[in-house]
PyMOL CGO cylinders between C-alpha atoms (Angstrom):
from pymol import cmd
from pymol.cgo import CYLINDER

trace = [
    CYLINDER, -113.80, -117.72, -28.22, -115.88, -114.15, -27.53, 0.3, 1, 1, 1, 1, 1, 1,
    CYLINDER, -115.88, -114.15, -27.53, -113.86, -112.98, -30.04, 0.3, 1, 1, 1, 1, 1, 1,
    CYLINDER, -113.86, -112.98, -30.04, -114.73, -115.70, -32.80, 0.3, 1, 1, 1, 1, 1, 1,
    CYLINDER, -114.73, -115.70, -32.80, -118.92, -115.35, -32.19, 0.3, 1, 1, 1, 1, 1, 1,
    CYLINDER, -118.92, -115.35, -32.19, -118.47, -111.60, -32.46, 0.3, 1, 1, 1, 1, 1, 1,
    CYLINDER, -118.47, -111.60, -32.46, -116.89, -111.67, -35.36, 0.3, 1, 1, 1, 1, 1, 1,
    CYLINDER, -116.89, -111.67, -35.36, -119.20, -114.48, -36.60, 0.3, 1, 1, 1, 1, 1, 1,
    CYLINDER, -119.20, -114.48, -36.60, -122.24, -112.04, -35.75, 0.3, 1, 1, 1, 1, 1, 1,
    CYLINDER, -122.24, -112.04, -35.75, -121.27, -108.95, -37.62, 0.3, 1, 1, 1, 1, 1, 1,
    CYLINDER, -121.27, -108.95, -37.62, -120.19, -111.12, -40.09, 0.3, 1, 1, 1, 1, 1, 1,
    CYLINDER, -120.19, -111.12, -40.09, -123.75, -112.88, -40.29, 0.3, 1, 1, 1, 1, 1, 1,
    CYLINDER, -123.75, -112.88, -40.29, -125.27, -109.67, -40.11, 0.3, 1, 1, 1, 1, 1, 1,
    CYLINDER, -125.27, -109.67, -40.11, -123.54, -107.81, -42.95, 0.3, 1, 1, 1, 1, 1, 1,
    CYLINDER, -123.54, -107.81, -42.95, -124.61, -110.76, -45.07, 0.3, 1, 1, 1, 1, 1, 1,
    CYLINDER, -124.61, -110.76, -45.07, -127.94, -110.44, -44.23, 0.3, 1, 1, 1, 1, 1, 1,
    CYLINDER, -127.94, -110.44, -44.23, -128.25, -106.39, -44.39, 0.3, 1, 1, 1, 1, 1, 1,
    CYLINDER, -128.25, -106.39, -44.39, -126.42, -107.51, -48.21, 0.3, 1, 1, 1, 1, 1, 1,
    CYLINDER, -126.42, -107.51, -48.21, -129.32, -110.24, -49.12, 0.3, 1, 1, 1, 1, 1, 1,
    CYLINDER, -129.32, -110.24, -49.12, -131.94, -107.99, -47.89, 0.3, 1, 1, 1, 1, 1, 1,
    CYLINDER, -131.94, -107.99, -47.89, -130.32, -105.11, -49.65, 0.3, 1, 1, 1, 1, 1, 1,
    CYLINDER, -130.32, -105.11, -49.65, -130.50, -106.85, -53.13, 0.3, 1, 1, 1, 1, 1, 1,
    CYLINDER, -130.50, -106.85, -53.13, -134.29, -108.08, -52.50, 0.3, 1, 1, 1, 1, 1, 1,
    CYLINDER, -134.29, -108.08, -52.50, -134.99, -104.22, -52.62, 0.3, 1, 1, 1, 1, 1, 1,
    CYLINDER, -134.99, -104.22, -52.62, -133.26, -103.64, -55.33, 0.3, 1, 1, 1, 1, 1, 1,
    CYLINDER, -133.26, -103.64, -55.33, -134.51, -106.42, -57.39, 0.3, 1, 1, 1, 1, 1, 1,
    CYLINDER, -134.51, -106.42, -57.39, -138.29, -105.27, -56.39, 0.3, 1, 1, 1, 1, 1, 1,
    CYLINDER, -138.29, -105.27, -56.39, -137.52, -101.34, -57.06, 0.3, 1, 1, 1, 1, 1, 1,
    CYLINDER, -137.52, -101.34, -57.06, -136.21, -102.37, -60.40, 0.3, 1, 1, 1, 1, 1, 1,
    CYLINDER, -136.21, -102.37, -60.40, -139.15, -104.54, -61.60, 0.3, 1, 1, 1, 1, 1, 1,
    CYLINDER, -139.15, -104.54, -61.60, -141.37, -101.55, -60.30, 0.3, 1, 1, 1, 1, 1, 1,
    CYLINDER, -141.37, -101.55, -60.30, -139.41, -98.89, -62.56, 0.3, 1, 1, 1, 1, 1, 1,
    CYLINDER, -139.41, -98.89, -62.56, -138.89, -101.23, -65.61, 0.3, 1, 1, 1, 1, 1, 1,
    CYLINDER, -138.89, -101.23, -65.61, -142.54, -101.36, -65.55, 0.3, 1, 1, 1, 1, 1, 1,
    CYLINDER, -142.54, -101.36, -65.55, -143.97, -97.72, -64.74, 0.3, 1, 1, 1, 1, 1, 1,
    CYLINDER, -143.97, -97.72, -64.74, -141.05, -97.19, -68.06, 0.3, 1, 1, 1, 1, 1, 1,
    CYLINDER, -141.05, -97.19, -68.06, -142.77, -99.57, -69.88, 0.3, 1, 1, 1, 1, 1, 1,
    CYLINDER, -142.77, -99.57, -69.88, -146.09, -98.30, -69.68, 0.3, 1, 1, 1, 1, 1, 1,
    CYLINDER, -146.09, -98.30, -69.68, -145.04, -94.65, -70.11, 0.3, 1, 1, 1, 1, 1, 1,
    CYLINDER, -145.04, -94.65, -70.11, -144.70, -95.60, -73.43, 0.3, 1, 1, 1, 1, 1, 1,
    CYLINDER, -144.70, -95.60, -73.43, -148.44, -95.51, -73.86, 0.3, 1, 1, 1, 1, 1, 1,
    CYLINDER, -148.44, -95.51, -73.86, -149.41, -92.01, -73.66, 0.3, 1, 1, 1, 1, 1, 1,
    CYLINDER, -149.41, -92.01, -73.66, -153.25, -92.42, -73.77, 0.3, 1, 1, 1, 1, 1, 1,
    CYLINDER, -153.25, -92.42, -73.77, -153.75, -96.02, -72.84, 0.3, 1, 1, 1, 1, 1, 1,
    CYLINDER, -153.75, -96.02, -72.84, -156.69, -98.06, -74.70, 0.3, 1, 1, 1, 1, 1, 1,
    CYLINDER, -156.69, -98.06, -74.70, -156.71, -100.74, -72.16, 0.3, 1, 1, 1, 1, 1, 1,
    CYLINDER, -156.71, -100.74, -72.16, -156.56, -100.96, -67.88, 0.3, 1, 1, 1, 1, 1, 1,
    CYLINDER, -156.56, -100.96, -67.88, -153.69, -103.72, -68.43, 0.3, 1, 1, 1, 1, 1, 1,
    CYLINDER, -153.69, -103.72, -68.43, -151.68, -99.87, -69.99, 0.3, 1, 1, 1, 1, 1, 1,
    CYLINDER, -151.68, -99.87, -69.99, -152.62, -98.07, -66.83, 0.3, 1, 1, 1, 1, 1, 1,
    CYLINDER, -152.62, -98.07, -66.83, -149.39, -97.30, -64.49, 0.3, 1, 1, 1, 1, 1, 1,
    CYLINDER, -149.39, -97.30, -64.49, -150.74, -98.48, -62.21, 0.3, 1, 1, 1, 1, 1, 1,
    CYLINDER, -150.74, -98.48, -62.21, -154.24, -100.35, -60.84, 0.3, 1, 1, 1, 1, 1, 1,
    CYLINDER, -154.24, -100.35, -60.84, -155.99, -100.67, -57.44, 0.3, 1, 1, 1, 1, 1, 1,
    CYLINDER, -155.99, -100.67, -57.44, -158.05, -103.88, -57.27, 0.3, 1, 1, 1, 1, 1, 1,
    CYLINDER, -158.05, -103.88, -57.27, -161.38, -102.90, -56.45, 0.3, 1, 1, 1, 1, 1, 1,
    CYLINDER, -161.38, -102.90, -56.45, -162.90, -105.90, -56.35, 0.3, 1, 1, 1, 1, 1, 1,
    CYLINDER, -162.90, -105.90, -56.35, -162.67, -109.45, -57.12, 0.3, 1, 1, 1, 1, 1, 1,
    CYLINDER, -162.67, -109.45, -57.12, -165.89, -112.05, -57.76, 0.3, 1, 1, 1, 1, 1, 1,
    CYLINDER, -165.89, -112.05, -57.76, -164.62, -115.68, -58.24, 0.3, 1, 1, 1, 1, 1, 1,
    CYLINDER, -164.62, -115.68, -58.24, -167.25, -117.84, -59.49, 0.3, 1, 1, 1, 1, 1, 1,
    CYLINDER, -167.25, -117.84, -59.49, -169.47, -120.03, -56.56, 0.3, 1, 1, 1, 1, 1, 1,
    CYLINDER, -169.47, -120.03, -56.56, -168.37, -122.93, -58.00, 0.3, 1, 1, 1, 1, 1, 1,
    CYLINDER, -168.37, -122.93, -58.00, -164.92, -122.85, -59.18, 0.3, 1, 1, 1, 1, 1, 1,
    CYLINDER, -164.92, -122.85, -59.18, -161.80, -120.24, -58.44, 0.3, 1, 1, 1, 1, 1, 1,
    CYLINDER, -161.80, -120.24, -58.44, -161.61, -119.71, -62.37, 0.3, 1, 1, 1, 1, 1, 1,
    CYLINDER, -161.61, -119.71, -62.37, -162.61, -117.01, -63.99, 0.3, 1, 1, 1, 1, 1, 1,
    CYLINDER, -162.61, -117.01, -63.99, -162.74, -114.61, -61.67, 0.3, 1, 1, 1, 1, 1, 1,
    CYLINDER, -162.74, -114.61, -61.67, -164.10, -110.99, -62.54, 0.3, 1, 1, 1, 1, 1, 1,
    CYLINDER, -164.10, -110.99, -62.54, -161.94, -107.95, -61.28, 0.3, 1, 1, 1, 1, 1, 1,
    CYLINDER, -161.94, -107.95, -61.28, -162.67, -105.00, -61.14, 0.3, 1, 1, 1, 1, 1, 1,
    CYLINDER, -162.67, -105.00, -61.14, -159.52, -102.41, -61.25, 0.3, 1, 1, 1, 1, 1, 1,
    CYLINDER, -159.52, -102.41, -61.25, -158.96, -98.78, -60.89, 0.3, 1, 1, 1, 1, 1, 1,
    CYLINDER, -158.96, -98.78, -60.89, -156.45, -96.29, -61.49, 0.3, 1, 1, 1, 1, 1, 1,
    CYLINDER, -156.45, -96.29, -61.49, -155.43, -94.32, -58.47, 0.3, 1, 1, 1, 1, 1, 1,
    CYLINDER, -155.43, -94.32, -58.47, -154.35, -91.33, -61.08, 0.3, 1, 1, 1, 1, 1, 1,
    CYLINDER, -154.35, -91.33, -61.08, -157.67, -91.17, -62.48, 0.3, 1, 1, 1, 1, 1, 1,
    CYLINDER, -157.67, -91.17, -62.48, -160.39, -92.50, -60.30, 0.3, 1, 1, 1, 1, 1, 1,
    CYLINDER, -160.39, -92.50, -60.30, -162.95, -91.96, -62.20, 0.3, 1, 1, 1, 1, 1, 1,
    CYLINDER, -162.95, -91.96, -62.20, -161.58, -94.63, -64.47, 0.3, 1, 1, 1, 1, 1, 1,
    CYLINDER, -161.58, -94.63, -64.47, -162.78, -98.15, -63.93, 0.3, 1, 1, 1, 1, 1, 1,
    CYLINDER, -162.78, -98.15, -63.93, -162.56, -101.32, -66.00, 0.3, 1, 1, 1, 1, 1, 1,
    CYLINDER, -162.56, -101.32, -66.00, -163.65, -105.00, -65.62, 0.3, 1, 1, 1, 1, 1, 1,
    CYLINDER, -163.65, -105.00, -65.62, -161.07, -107.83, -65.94, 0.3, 1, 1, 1, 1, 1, 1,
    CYLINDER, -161.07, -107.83, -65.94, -162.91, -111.43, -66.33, 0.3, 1, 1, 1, 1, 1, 1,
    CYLINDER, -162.91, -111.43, -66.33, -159.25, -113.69, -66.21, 0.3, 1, 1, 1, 1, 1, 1,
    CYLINDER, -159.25, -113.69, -66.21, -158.66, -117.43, -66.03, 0.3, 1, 1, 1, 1, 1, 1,
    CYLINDER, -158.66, -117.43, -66.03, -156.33, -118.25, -62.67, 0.3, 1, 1, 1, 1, 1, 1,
    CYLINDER, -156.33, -118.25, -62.67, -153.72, -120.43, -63.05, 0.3, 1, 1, 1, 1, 1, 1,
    CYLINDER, -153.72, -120.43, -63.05, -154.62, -123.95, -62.06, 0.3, 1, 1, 1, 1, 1, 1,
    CYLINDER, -154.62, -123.95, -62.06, -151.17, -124.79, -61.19, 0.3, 1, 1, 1, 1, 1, 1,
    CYLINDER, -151.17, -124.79, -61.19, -151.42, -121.86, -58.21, 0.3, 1, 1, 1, 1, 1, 1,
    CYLINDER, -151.42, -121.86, -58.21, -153.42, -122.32, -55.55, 0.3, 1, 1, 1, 1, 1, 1,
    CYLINDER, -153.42, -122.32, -55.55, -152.72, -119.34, -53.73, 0.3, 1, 1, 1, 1, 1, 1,
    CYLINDER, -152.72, -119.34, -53.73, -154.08, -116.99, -56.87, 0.3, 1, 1, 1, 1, 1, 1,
    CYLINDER, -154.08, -116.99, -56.87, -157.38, -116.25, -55.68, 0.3, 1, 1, 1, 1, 1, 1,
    CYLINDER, -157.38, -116.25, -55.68, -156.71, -115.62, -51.84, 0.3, 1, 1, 1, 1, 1, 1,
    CYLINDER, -156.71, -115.62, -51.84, -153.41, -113.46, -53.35, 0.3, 1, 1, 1, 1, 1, 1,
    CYLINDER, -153.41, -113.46, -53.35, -156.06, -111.06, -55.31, 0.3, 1, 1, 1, 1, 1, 1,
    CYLINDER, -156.06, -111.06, -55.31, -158.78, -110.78, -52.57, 0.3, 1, 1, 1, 1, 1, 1,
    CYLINDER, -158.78, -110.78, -52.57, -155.89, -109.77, -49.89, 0.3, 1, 1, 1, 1, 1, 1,
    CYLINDER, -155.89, -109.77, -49.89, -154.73, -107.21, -52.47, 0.3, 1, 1, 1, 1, 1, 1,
    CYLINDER, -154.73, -107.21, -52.47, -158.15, -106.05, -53.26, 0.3, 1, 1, 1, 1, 1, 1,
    CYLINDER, -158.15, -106.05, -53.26, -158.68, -105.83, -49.29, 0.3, 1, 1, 1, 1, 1, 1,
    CYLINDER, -158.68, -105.83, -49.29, -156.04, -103.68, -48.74, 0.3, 1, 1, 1, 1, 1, 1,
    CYLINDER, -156.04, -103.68, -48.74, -156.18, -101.45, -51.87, 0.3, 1, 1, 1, 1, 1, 1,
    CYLINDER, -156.18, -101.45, -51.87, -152.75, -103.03, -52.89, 0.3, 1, 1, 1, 1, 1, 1,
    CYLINDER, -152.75, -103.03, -52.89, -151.22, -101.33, -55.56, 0.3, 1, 1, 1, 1, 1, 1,
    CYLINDER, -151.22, -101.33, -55.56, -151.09, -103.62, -58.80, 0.3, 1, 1, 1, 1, 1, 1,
    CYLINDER, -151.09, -103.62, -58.80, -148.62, -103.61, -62.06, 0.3, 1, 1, 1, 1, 1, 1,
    CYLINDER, -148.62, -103.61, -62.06, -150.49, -105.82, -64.89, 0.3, 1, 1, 1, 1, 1, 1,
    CYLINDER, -150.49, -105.82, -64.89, -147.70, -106.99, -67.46, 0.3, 1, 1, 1, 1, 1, 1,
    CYLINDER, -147.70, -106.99, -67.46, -149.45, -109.16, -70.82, 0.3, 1, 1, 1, 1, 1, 1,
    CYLINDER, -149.45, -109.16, -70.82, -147.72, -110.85, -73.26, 0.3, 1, 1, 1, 1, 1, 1,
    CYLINDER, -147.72, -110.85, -73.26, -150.59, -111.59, -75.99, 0.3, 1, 1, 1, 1, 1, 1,
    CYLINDER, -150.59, -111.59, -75.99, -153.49, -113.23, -73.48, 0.3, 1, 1, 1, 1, 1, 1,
    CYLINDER, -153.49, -113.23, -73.48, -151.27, -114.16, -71.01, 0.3, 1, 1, 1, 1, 1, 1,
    CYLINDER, -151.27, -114.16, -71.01, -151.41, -111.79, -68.17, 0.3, 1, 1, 1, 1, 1, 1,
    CYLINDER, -151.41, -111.79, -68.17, -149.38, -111.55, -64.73, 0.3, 1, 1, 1, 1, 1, 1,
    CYLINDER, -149.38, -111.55, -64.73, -150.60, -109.26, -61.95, 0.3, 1, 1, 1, 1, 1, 1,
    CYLINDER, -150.60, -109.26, -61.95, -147.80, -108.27, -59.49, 0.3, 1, 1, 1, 1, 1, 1,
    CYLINDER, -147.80, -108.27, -59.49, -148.02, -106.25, -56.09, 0.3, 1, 1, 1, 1, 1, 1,
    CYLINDER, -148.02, -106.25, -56.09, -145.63, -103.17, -56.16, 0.3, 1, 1, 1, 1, 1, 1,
    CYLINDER, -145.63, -103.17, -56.16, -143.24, -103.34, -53.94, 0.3, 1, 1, 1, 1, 1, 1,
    CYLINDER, -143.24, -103.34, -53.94, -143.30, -107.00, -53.71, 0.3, 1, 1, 1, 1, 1, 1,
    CYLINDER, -143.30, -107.00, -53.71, -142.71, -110.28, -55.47, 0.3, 1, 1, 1, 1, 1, 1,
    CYLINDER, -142.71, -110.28, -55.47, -145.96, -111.65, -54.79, 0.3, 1, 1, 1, 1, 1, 1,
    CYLINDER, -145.96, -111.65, -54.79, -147.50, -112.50, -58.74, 0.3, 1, 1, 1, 1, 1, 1,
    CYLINDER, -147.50, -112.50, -58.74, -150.62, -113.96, -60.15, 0.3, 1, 1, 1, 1, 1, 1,
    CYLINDER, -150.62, -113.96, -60.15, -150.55, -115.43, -63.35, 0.3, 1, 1, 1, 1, 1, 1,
    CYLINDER, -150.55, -115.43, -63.35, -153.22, -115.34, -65.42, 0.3, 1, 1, 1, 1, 1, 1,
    CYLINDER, -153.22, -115.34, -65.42, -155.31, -115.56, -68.45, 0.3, 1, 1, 1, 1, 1, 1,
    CYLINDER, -155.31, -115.56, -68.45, -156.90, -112.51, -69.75, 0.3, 1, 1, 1, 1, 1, 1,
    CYLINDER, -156.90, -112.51, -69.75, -160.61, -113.92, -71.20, 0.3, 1, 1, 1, 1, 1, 1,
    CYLINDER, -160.61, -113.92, -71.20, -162.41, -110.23, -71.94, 0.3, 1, 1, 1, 1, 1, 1,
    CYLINDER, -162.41, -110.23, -71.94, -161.93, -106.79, -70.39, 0.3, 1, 1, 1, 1, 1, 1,
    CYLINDER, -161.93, -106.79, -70.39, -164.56, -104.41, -70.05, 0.3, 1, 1, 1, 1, 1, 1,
    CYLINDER, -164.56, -104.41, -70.05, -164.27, -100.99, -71.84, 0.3, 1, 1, 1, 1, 1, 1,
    CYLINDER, -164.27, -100.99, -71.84, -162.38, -98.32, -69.29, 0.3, 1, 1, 1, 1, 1, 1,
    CYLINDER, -162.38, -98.32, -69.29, -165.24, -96.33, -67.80, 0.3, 1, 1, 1, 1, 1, 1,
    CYLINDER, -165.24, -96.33, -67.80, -163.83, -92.50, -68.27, 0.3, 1, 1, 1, 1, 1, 1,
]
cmd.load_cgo(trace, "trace")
């Protein structure tokens, strides 16, 4: 009986050490797919082509949680700042609080668009915003 719940344990644990294991590969490879995909830009004309942004800060309107303005940064270059004005989701509730916690904390940020559509994911996470990109303020240089 000892013997059976031992085994049972390691054999619980292994599966979980496995599971975990594959989250952290599934998050490292979304980070590297996208640092690859925006090293294809080698001077970027846009924030959403940085490696990389930092939220700096995020200013929902009074009355409503959409648009919200963001302001983003890149680490590599602080001196470069742009302004995001983006349309949340309706469907997610949990957009706006997602963006101030990362802003909060200085989260870092990967921004992936497809045409106005925008999703904002923390690095070495699955947390995601989704998003529509409305105007962006030139890059400040």
């Amino acid at each position: 009986m000892i013997l059976t719940i031992a085994i049972s344990a390691i054999f619980l644990s292994v599966v979980a050490a496995l599971t975990w294991t594959v989250r952290l590969l599934r998050i490292s490879t979304l980070d590297a797919q996208a640092l690859a995909d925006k090293l294809a830009f080698p001077e970027p004309a846009s924030a959403l082509e940085w490696p990389e942004l930092r939220l700096q800060s995020v200013v929902p309107q009074p009355d409503d949680i959409s648009p919200v303005i963001v302001q983003v940064g890149w680490p590599a270059h602080p001196e470069q700042v742009a302004t995001l004005l983006v349309a949340l989701d309706p469907g997610d509730a949990r957009a706006l609080s997602l963006l101030c916690q990362w802003s909060n904390a200085g989260a870092a940020v990967v921004a992936l668009r497809q045409g106005p559509e925008l999703e904002l994911r923390r690095r070495q996470s699955l947390e995601r915003v989704h998003a529509t990109l409305l105007d962006e303020g030139n890059p400040a240089r």
